[in-house]
C-alpha atoms as one frame of an Amber mdcrd trajectory, in Angstrom:
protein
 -16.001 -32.821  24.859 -12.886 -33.798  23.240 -14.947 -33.243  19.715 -14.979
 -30.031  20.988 -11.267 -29.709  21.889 -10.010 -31.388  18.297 -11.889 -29.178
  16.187 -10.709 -26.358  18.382  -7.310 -27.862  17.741  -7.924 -28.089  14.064
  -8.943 -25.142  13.471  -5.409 -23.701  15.566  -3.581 -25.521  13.269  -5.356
 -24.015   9.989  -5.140 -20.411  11.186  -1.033 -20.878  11.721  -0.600 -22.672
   8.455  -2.885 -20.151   6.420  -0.728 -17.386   7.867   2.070 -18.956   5.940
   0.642 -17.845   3.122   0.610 -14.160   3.996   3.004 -12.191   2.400   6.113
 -11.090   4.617   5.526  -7.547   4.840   2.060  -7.285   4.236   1.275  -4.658
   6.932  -0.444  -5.145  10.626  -2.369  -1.618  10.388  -3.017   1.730   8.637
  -0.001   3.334   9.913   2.674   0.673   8.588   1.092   0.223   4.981   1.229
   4.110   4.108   4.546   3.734   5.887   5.712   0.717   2.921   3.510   2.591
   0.468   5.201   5.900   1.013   9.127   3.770   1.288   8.312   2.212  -2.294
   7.230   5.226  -3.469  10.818   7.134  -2.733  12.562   3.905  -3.654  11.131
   3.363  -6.599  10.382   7.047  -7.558  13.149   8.763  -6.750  13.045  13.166
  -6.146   9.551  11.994  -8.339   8.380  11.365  -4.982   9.170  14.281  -2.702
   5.712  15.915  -3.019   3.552  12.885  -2.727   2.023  12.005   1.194   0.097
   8.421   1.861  -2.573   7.713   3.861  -4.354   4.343   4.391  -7.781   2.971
   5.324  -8.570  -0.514   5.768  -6.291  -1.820   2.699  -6.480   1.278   0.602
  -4.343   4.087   0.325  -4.638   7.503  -1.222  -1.795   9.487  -2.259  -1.793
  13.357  -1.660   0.343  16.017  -3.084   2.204  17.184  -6.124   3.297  15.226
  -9.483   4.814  16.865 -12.840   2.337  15.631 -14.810  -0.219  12.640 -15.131
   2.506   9.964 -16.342   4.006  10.252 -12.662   0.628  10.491 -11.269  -0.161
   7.210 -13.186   3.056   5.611 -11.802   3.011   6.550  -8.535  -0.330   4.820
  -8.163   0.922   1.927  -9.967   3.893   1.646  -7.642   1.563   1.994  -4.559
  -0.704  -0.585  -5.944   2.036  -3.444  -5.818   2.773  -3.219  -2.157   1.442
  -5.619  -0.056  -1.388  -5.060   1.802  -2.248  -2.531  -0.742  -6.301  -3.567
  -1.510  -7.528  -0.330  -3.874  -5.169   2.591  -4.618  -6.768   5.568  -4.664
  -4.817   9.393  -6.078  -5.788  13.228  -5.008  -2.804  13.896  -6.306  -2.434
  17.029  -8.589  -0.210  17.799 -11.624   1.415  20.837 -12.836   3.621  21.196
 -15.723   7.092  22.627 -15.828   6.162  24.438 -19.257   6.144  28.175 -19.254
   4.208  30.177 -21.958   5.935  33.355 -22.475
């Protein structure tokens, strides 16, 4: 019996210490990583990132929207691929060009 309770004990004691390792804002569901995805996106991005939506699934995120071209496209994804949590980063995202033929 008190094998029973030690290894119970033990393995307490691993789970807490192994959650030191998470990082700090590594997000608890869905919701909150699109929310950090879509946060670094603006901070990092700037008005690059006004047309651009996240959503998330299990660790990967897909952005949806608008870009100016496939550079921003590129670096959105990059951007969205550094935040914690983040485990594939997928893109829908379209591009347009500000170029007008006359």
């Amino acid at each position: 019996m008190t094998r029973s309770i030690h290894r119970i004990a033990a393995s307490a004691l691993f789970a807490l210490a192994a959650g030191a390792f998470l990082p700090a804002h590594a997000a608890s569901n869905d919701a909150d990583l699109a929310g950090q995805v879509q946060s670094a996106l603006s901070s990092k991005l700037g008005s690059d990132a006004k047309d651009l939506t996240v959503t998330a699934d299990n660790g990967s995120i897909t952005l949806h929207g608008w870009a100016q071209g496939p550079q921003e496209e590129a670096k959105a994804r990059y951007v969205a691929s550094t935040v914690p949590g983040v485990a594939n980063a997928y893109s829908a995202v379209r591009t347009f060009s500000s170029d007008i033929n006359e």
